[in-house]
Structure formats: C-alpha cells, structure tokens
PAKOL-824613 format. One record per residue (C-alpha): x, y, z; residue in three letters. Coordinates in steps of 0.5 Angstrom, whole numbers, padded with zeros to 4 digits, always signed. Example, Ala and Ser with C-alpha at 12.3 -4.5 7.8 and 13.67 -1.06 7.14 Angstrom:
+0025-0009+0016ALA
+0027-0002+0014SER
***
This chain:
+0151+0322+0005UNK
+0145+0325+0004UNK
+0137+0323+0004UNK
+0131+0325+0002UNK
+0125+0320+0000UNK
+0120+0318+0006UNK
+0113+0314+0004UNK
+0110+0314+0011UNK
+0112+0315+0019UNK
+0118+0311+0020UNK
+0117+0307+0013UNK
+0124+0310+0009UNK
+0123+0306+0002UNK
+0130+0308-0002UNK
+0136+0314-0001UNK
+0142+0314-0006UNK
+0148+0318-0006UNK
+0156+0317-0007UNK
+0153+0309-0008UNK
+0150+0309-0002UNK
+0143+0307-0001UNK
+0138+0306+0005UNK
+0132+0302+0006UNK
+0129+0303+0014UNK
+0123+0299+0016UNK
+0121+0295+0010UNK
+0123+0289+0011UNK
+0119+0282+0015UNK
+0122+0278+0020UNK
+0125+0273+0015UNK
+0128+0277+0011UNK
+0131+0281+0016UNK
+0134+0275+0020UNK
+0137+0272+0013UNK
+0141+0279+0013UNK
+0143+0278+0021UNK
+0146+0273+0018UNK
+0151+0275+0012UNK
+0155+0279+0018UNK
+0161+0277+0022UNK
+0159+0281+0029UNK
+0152+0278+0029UNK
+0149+0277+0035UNK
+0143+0275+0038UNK
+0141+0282+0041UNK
+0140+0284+0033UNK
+0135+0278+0032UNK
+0127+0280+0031UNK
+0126+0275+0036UNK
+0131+0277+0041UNK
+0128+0285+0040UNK
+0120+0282+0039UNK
+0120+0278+0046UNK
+0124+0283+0050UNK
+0120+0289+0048UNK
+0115+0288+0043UNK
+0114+0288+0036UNK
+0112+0294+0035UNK
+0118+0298+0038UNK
+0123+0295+0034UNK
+0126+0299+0027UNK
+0131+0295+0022UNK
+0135+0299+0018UNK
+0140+0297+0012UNK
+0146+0300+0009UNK
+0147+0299+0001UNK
+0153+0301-0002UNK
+0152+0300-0010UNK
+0147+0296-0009UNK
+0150+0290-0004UNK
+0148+0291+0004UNK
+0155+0293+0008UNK
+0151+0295+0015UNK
+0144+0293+0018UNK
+0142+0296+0025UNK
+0135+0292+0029UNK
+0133+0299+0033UNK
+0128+0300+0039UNK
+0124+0306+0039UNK
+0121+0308+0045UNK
+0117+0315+0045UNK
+0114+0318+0052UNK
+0106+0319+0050UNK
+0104+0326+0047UNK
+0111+0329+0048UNK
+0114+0325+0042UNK
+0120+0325+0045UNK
+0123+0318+0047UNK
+0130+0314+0046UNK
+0132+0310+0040UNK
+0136+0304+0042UNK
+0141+0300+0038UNK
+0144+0295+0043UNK
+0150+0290+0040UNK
+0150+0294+0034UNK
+0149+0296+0029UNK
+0151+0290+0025UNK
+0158+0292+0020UNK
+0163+0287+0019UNK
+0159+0283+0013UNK
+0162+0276+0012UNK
+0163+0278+0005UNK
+0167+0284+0005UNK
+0173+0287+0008UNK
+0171+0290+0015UNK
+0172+0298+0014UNK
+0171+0303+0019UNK
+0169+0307+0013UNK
+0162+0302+0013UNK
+0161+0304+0021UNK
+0162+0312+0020UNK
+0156+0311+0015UNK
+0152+0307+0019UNK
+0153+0312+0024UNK
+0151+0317+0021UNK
+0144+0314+0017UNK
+0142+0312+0024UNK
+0143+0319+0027UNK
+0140+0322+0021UNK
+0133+0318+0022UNK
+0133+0317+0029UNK
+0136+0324+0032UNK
+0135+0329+0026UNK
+0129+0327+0023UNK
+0125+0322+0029UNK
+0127+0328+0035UNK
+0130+0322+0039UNK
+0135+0321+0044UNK
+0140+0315+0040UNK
+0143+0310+0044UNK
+0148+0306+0042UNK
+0151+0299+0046UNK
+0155+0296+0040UNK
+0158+0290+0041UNK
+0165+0288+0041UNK
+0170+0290+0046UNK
+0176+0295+0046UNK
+0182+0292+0042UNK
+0188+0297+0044UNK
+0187+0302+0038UNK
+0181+0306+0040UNK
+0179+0305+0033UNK
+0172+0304+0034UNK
+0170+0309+0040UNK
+0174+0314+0036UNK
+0170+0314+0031UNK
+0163+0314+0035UNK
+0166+0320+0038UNK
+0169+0323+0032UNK
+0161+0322+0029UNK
+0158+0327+0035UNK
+0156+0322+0040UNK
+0159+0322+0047UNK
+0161+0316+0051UNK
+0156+0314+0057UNK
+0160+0313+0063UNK
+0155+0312+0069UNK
+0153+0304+0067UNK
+0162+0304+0069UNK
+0166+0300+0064UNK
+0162+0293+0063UNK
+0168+0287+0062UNK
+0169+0280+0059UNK
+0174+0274+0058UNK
+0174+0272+0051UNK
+0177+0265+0049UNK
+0181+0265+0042UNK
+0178+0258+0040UNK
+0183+0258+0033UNK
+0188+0254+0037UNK
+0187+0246+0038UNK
+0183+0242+0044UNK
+0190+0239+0047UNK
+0193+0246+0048UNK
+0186+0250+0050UNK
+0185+0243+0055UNK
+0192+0245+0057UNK
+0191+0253+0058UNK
+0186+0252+0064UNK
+0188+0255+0070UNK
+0191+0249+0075UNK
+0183+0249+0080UNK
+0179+0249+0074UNK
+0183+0243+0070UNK
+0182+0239+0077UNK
+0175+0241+0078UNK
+0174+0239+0070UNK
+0178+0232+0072UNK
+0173+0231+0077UNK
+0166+0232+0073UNK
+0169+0227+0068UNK
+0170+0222+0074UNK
+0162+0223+0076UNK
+0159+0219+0071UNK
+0156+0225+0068UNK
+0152+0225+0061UNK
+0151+0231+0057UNK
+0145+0232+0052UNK
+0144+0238+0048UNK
+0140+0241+0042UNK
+0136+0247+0040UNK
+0129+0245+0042UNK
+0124+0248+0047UNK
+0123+0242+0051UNK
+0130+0242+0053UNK
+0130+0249+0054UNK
+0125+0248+0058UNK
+0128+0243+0062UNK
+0134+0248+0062UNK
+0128+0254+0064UNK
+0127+0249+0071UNK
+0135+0249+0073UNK
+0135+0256+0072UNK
+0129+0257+0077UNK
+0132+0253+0082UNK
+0139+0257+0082UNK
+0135+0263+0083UNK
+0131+0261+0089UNK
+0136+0258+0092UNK
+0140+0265+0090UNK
+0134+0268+0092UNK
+0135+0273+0085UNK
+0130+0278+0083UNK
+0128+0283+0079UNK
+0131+0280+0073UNK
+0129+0278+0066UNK
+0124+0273+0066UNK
+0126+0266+0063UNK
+0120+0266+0059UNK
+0123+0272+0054UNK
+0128+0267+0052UNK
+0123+0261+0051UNK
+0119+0265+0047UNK
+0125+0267+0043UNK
+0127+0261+0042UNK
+0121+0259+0039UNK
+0120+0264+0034UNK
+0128+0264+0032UNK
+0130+0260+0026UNK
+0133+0254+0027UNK
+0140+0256+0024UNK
+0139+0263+0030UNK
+0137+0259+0035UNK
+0140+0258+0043UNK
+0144+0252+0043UNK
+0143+0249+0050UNK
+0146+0244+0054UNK
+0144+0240+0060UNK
+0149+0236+0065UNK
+0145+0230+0067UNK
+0147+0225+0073UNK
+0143+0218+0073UNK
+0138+0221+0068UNK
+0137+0227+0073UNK
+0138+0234+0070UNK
+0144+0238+0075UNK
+0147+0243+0070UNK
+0145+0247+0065UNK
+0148+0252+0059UNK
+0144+0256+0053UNK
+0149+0259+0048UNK
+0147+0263+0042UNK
+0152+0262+0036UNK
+0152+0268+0030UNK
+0157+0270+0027UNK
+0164+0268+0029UNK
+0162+0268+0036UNK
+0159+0264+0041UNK
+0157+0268+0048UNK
+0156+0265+0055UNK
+0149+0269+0055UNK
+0146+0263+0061UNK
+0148+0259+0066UNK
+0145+0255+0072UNK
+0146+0250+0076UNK
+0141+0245+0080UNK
+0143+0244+0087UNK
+0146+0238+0086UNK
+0150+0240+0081UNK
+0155+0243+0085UNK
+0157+0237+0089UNK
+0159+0235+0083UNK
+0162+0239+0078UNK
+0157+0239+0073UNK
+0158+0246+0071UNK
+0166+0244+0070UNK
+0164+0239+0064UNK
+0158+0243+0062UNK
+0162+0249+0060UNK
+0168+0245+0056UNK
+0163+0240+0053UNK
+0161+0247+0049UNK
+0168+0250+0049UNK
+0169+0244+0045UNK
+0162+0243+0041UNK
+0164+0251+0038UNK
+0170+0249+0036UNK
+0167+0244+0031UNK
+0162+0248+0029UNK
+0168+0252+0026UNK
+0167+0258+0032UNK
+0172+0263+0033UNK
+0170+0267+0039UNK
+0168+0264+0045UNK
+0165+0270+0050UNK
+0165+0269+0057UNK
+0161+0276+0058UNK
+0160+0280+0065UNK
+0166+0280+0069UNK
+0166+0284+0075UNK
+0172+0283+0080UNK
+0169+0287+0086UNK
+0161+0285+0085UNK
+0162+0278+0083UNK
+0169+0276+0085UNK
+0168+0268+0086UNK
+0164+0268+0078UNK
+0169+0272+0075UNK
+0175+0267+0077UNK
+0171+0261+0074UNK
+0170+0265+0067UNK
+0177+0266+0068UNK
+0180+0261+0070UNK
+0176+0257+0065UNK
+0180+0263+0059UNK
+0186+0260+0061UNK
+0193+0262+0059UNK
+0190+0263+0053UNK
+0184+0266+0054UNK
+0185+0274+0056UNK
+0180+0280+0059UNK
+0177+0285+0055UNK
+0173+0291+0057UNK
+0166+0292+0052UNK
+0165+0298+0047UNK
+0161+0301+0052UNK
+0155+0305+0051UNK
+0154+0312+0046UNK
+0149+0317+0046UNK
+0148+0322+0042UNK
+0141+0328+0042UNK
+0140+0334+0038UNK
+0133+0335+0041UNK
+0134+0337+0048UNK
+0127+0334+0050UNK
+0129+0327+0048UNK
+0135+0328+0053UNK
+0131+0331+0059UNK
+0126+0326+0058UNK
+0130+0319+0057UNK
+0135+0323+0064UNK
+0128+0323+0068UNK
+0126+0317+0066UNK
+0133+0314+0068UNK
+0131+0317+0075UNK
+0125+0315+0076UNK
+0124+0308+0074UNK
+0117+0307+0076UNK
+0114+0312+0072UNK
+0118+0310+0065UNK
+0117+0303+0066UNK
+0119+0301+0058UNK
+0126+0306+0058UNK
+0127+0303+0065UNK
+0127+0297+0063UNK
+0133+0299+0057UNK
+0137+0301+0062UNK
+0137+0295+0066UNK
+0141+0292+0061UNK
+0147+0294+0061UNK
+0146+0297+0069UNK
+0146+0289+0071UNK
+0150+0285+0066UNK
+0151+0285+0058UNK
+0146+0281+0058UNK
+0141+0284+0062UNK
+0141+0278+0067UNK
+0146+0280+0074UNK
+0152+0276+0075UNK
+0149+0272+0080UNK
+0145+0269+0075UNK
+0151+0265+0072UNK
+0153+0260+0077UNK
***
C-alpha cells in the first residue's frame, strides 16, 4: 500500500491503491462516533469524548481505512510532540479499531491498518507509535504476531496486564451456578438486605456515583490518579447510544455502592467501581455487579471485561472479579502494548520522557495508563 496526497499538516484528504483508500483528520466528532460504532471491538478509549476529556482535543488524530469504498478499520490517535524538537509520540490506546460488525473479521484488515498508521505517524509524522490494542491474547498468537511481523517490538517494561472475561452466550441459571461458592453466599445475602438498584446514563446519577468514589478513595487513602471529573465530562459529551452506563446500589434511599460500565461493540467493561462505607457490611458490591451481569445479558452483550488482574499487587480484588468469572468465566492476558520508531529523536525523547515524569508531564500521563491499570485507575480503586 502506498500513499501520496496531502492537503495541509496533518490533514490527509483521500489515498487509493489495491482498493484501499485512506482519510486521516477529516472527520468531526459525530461522524467519528457514528463509525466507532459500526466495529465489533469498539470501546470507549477509541471514543472522542474519551480522548478530548483525558488529553485535549487538540491532541487527537482519527483515522479511517477503506477498502473499495466501505470503512474496514478506524484508529482515534493521540499525538504528542516535544516543543521545538518535532519529535514526540503517537498513541493509539484499545485500537485500532478493525473487526466492522459488518464484515468477516481478517487479519489481512489489521496489516493494512498497521501499515497506514506507521506510515503517517512514523514514517511521515517522525514520531515514536505507540500501540495498546484491545482484546487479549486467545492462544494463537495471531494477532501479536502480525504486530511484530509489521515492524513493531513488544514493550514488555509495563509487564503483562491480565483480565477474567465472562462468556455472557450462556443463560442466567447456569452463569448464577458458574459463581465461585464465597461469592454465591456473599450475593444470597446482598439479596436478603433489602438493597435496591437504579441505573441509567445521566449526569445526575453519575454524580452520585462520582460522591461514592470519593468516599472509596479517602477511606483508601488513594492518589494520583485520573480524576473523577474526566469521566463526568465525557459523559456529558458521549452520545446517548456511547454513553457510561452507571448503577447505584442503595439501602433505605442511601446510596452505598456503585458501578459505571461502558458498553460498545460486543463488549462490556468493568472500568469503575466503588463502595461507600456502608456498603461493605452489606454486600452491596455483590448484587450490584450481577444486577449489571444480568442488564448486559438482556441488552444482547456478549463479553463481559472484568479488567485488571493482578495476583500479587492486588490479591483480595483479583479473587472478587474471579470468584465472580466463575467456572464459566477464565483469566486472560491483554495485547499488550507495541511500539514502533523510524526517527531515533522521537525514541530518545519519549525514552526520557519515560524517566522524568515531571519534566514531560503530557507523555507522563500516557504511560501511566498501562503502569496503573488498563483503565489508567490503580486497582485500589475497584472495591
């Protein structure tokens, strides 16, 4: 594949070649979110309310891949360049997006997306890429193998991020039955405390949620990590089909418990959690979470993405999300993240800028990501 047309900085208008064509900063934020969700691996991450509210608008760059006219791939990337150098980082985090809902999924899809990205972000833009994709590692090695096969090299400093996914194709009775035995008498329990559940997409109840979480946090004593207030603002902006589903656990009126889980594509993700201080004595977190298991189910969800395992760090929460996978349910390592460089000051710079949080703040804050959690929240936070 090859590419030739560019209008203005960062503005490529058409490319065709073998049937492919390319279109890269050409597109508003509507338009964009209509596309995010024609894809199967859609996720909030790849949203331009996600990526406006975590880094700035002006740091993002969406692109699209045609094949004979019909979009097979889309990638929302954040551009970050070191001041008078013109070195710096692109980084595409749970992309890109390549698994359309329309067609059959083909790794063919994903080589050429690759290759479009390194082209414009590597080749032409000078710039360190940087890529998180979503999805975890099935056994083939399919997918990691045609990152490394395209040129890029697998960072292995962040370690091995892990996750439990639960299958949701299966029914109610046998997924209740699927629970670990702690975790089924824990949920018995919740059910005998006369908790009640509410839950829709609003900013007021986000704001309730948003009080929960600060609550967790003081009591964890947690710091330094992404504010609350990203996720409100995003919520604001997304459109109603994207945006957070949250769910509060309340006891006589009193919210004790809550949960804020998008759903895009054919997967749901556990990406917040918090329990006030009530909660805990009774079990709120218990019903909440299968109270979501089984709104996903209905909504026709498939995945369910428990997210950030980590056995040694966090033992007491990787055991709640697994006990709560079941029998059913199974533990999976993520992607990981690749990189790929064709100019050696992009590379020492983001390298640096790796070293010395403090002086590049805005690359700081993107490899905090995947150093705390995939959610850029430290597991702390989940319970």
């Amino acid at each position: 594949m090859s590419f030739a047309v560019w209008n203005e900085p960062r503005r490529l208008v058409e490319v065709s070649t073998d049937g492919y064509s390319v279109e890269a900063d050409s597109l508003d934020k509507h338009r964009w979110h209509d596309i995010v969700q024609e894809f199967d691996d859609a996720n909030l991450m790849q949203t331009w309310s996600y990526g406006a509210a975590r880094w700035g608008q002006d740091k993002l760059s969406h692109v699209v891949l045609k094949r004979n006219g019909e979009i097979v791939a889309a990638a929302q990337v954040v551009v970050i360049k070191v001041p008078l150098l013109g070195a710096g980082l692109a980084y595409v985090r749970c992309g890109p997006l390549w698994q359309n809902r329309h067609s059959q999924r083909s790794l063919e899809t994903l080589r050429s997306m690759l290759r479009t990205l390194r082209h414009i972000y590597e080749v032409r833009g000078k710039l360190l890429l940087r890529i998180f994709p979503a999805g975890t590692e099935d056994g083939s090695a399919e997918i990691r193998s045609t990152f490394l096969k395209e040129g890029f090299k697998r960072n292995l400093r962040i370690g091995t991020p892990r996750t439990a996914f639960i299958d949701l194709s299966h029914s109610l009775e046998q997924l209740r039955c699927s629970l670990k035995p702690t975790w089924r008498r824990n949920l018995v329990l919740a059910e005998r405390n006369k908790l009640t559940i509410k839950h829709d997409t609003s900013p007021e109840l986000f704001d309730v949620f948003a009080k929960l979480y600060a609550e967790m946090l003081d009591r964890k004593r947690v710091t330094g990590v992404l504010s609350i207030a990203h996720y409100q603002e995003m919520q604001q902006t997304l459109p109603e089909k994207l945006k957070i589903r949250v769910m509060i656990c309340e006891h006589h009126g009193e919210p004790i418990a809550g949960l804020a889980v998008p759903y895009l594509g054919n997967t749901a993700q556990n990406l917040l959690a918090a329990t006030g201080h009530k909660g805990l004595a009774l079990r709120g977190s218990y019903l909440l979470h299968w109270r979501m298991l089984e709104w996903l189910k209905a909504q026709g969800c498939r995945w369910y993405d428990l997210d950030a395992i980590n056995h040694t760090a966090y033992p007491g929460i990787s055991q709640f999300k697994l006990g709560f996978a079941g029998t059913l349910g199974w533990e999976a390592e993520y992607l990981g993240q690749f990189e790929s460089w064709a100019s050696l000051a992009s590379h020492v710079s983001v390298t640096m800028g790796e070293r010395a949080l403090k002086t590049y703040a805005s690359v700081g804050s993107v490899i905090k990501d995947w150093t705390c959690g995939r959610n850029g929240v430290t597991q702390a936070e989940q319970e």
